[in-house]
C-alpha positions as a printed NumPy array, in Angstrom:
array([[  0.   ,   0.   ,   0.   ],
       [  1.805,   2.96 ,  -0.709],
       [  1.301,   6.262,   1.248],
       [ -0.554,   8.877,  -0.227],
       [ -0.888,  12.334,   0.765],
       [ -4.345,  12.153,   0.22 ],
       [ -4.424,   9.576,   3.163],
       [ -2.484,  11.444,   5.566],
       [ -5.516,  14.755,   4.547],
       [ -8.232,  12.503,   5.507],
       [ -6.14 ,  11.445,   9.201],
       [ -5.327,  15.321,   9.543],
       [ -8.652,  16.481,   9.332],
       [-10.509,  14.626,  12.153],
       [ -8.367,  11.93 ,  13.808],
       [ -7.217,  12.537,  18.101],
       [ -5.472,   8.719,  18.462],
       [ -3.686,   6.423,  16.552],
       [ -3.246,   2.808,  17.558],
       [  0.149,   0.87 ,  16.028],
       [  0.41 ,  -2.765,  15.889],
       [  4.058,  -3.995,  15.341],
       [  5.606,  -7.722,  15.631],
       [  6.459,  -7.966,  19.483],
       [  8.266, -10.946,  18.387],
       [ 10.914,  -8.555,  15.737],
       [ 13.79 ,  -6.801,  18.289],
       [ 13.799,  -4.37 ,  15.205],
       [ 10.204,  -3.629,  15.42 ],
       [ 10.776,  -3.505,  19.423],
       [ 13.21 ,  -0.773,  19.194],
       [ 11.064,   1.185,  16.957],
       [  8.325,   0.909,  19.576],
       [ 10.271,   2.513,  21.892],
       [ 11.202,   4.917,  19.253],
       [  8.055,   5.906,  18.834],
       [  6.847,   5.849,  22.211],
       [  9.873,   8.853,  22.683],
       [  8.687,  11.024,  20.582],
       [  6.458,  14.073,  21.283],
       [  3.067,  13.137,  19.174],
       [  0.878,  15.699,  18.077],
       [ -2.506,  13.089,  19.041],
       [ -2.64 ,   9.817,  21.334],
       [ -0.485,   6.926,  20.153],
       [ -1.378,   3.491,  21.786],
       [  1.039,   0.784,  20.575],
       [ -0.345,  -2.632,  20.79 ],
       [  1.801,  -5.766,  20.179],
       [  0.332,  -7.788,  17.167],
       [  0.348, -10.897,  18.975],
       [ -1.959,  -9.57 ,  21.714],
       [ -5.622, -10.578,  22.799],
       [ -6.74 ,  -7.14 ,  22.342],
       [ -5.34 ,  -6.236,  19.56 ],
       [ -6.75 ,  -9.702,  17.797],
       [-10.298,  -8.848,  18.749],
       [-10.317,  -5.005,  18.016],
       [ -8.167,  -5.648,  14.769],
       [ -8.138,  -9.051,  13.731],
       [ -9.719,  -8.377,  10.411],
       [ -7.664,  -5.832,   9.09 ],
       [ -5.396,  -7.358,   6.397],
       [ -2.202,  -7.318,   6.839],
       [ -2.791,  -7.962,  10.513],
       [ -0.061,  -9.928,  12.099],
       [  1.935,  -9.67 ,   9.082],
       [  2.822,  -6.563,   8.8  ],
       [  2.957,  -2.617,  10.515],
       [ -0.268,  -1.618,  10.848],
       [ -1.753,   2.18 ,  11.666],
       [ -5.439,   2.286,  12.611],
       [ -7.289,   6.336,  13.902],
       [ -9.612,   6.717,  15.896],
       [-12.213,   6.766,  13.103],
       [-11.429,   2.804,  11.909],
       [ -9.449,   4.367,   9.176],
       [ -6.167,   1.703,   8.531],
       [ -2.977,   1.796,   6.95 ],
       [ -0.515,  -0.81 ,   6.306],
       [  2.441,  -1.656,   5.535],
       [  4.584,   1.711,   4.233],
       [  1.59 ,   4.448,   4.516],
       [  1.564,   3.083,   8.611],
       [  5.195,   4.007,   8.715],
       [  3.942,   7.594,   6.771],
       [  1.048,   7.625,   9.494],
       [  3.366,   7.2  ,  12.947],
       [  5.449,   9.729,  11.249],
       [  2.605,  12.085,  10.654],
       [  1.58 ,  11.339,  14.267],
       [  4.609,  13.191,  15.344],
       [  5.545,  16.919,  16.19 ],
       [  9.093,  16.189,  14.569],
       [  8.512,  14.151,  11.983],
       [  5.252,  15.391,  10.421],
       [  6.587,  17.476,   8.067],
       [  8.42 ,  14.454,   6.78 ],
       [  5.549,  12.702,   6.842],
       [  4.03 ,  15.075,   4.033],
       [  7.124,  14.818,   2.041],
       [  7.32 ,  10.956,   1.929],
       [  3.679,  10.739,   0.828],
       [  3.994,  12.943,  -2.224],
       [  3.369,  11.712,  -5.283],
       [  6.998,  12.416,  -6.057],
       [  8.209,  10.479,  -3.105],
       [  5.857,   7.56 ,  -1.852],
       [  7.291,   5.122,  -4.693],
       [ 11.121,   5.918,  -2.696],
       [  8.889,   5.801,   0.451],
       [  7.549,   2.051,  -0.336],
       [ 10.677,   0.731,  -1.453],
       [ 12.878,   2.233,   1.961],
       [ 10.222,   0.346,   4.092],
       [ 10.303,  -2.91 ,   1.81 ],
       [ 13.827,  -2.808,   2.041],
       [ 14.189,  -2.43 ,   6.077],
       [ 11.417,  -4.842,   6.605],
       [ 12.231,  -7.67 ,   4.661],
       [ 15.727,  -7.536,   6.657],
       [ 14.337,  -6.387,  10.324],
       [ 15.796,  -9.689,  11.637],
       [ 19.193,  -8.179,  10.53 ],
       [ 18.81 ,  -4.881,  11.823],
       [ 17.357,  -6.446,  14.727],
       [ 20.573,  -8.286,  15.16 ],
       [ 22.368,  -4.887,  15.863],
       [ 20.485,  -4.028,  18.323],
       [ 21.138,  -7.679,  20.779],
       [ 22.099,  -6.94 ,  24.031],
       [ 22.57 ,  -8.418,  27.181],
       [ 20.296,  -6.264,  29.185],
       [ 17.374,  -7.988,  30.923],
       [ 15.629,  -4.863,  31.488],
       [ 15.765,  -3.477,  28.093],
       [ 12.648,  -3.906,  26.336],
       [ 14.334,  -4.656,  22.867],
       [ 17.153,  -6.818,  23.298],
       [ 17.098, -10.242,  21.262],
       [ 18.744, -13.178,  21.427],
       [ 20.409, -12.726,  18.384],
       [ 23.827, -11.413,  18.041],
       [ 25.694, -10.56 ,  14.882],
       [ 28.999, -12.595,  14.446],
       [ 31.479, -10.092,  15.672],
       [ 29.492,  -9.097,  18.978],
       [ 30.514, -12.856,  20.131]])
């Protein structure tokens, strides 16, 4: 699905909260959780794991669900895939500018292939980000051959 800037009108206009299922399961997708969940956001952000009861019974039937990053507002409105990367931009005070920009016309076919590209290889980039800190909420088992 690639992000539109018509899309991210529609969100502007009415939407107070957006809800963001990742993979709990990805230590990627766990870091950029707690990316997210650091940033100042311009409306309410609830992240739900993918994997969770709730989110399976409020969003079960939403494709892409469990297989993918998935955006919903406040209005049942979903995106998936690279326009829910454009929409937890957008839900930011730094990054909505960007937001705009990467749903152009001009820019959403660069914009779908950046998030193809990092989310076909989140294990890797998960990799990177192993550590051996119990209480940090993204660290994996998985450890890239020099960290041994």
């Amino acid at each position: 699905m690639t992000p539109t800037m018509d899309g991210l009108d529609m969100v502007s206009a009415t939407a107070t909260k957006l809800t963001v299922l990742y993979d709990e399961r990805c230590a990627f997708c766990r870091r950029c959780r707690d990316w997210l969940l650091g940033q100042r956001c311009l409306i309410q952000v609830e992240i739900l794991p993918a994997g969770s009861r709730a989110a399976a019974e409020r969003y079960g039937m939403i494709p892409g669900f469990g297989s993918d990053l998935v955006a919903i507002d406040d209005l049942g409105r979903a995106w998936v895939g690279p326009a829910a990367f454009v929409a937890c931009l957008w839900a930011t005070v730094r990054y909505r500018p960007w937001a705009y920009e990467l749903a152009k016309p001009a820019f959403a076919p660069y914009t779908e292939r950046f998030f193809k590209f990092v989310s076909k290889r989140r294990d890797r980039f998960g990799a990177w980000f192993g550590r051996d800190d119990p209480e940090c909420s993204w660290c994996d088992e998985l450890r890239m051959g020099w960290d041994r």
